[in-house]
C-alpha positions, 0 to 999 in steps of 0.5 A: 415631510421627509425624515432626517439620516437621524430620524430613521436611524432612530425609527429602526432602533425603535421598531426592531429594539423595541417594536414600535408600531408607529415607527414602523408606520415612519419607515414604511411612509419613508421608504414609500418611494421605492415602490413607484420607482421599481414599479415604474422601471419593471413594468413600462406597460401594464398588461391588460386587466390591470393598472398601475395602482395594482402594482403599487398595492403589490409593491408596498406588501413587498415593502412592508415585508422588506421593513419586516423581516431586514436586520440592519446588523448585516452589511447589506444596505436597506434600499438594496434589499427593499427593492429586490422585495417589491420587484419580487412581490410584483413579479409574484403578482404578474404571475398569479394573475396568470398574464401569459397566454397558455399559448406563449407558456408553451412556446417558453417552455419548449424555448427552455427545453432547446436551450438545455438540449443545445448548451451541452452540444455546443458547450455553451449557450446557444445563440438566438439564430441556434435557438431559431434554427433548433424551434423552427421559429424567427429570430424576432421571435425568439428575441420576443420569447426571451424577454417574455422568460426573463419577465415571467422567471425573474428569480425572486430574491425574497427567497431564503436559503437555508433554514426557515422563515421564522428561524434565525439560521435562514439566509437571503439570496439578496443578502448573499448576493449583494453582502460583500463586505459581510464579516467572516464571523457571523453565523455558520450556516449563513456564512458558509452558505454565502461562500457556496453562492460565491462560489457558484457566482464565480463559476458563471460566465464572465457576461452572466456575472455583470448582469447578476451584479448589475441587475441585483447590487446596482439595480438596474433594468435589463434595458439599462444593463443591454446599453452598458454591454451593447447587446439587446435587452432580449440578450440580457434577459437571456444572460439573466436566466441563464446564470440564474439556472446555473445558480440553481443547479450548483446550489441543488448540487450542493445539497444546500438549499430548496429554492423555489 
């Protein structure tokens, strides 16, 4: 049965406050569901070796972290946060499992080396055919490769900024991602990491900008994210890691962080 808004307000006051055990279990039971929504909607074909319930055992621990270490005092909206957790948790569980062939792991990895090698001498992204042209390889294949990167190096939002996972100065990049209503007086180094990562979302490319925001605030697919821009889902998974690696660069430029 389903928990009232009042229950599971409830539930977090006597979890966090006063860390019930049994009210962590209502919340996890309550917020099962994420888990086969996002496990449905990341993954539309498992990979060989694997099967659904895999993804769904890796899901619920990135639920049950998302219940562990979310602190309702900051505007971020628990659903949000939950699913960029279980996304994360099961991309991280693709990975371990090593489901790209070495092969194609070379082919992403001389695909990245063209794109750093021809953003600088065209002063801006290459396109797919530049990219085909630059690697000998097909447009089809190119496409192909780039979905393959965006499924292989989703940026896992479970990554903190700053600080240490234990300690109290450590911010999410979920949370600065999604926090816009955040208030100006919390924390210093939370608050003056969040204007860094604004700053380094405002420097992206117009297109790379709505597909951070709808990728990460509004959740959707880079499917779904291809059919509001008009463009292939290849091209939005080129878009993602494109703006992803340009955070990266600002955020180490910056000093600030150590980012996996």
């Amino acid at each position: 049965m389903a928990l009232t808004q009042d229950h599971v307000q409830r539930a977090w006051i006597e979890y966090k406050v006063y860390k019930d055990p049994q009210a962590r279990v209502e919340l996890i039971n309550h917020y099962s569901y994420l888990v086969k929504i996002t496990a449905g909607r990341l993954v539309t074909n498992v990979p060989n070796g694997l099967d659904r319930e895999d993804l769904i055992s890796a899901g619920v621990i990135g639920l049950i972290k998302s219940i562990d270490q979310y602190d309702p005092s900051r505007d971020v909206k628990f659903e949000t946060y939950a699913i960029a957790l279980v996304r994360g948790a099961i991309l991280e569980m693709l990975r371990d499992e090593d489901w790209v062939p070495r092969s194609i792991r070379e082919k992403l990895k001389a695909l990245e080396r063209a794109q750093q090698a021809l953003e600088p001498k065209f002063g801006r992204p290459a396109s797919v055919r530049e990219l085909a042209d630059y690697l000998g390889m097909t447009a089809e294949e190119i496409n192909d490769l780039l979905v393959r990167m965006g499924r292989t190096t989703v940026f896992s939002l479970d990554d903190t900024i700053g600080g240490s996972m234990d300690g109290d100065d450590h911010v999410h990049f979920i949370e600065m991602i999604v926090d816009e209503e955040a208030s100006p007086s919390g924390e210093l180094e939370g608050k003056d990491l969040r204007r860094m990562l604004t700053a380094g979302v405002d420097r992206l490319p117009e297109r790379e900008r709505l597909v951070i925001a709808l990728y990460y605030y509004e959740g959707l697919t880079f499917k779904e994210i291809g059919k509001v821009l008009g463009v292939s889902e290849s091209r939005v998974y080129q878009l993602h890691t494109q703006a992803m690696g340009r955070l990266r660069s600002f955020l180490r430029e910056q000093g600030a962080v150590q980012v996996a």
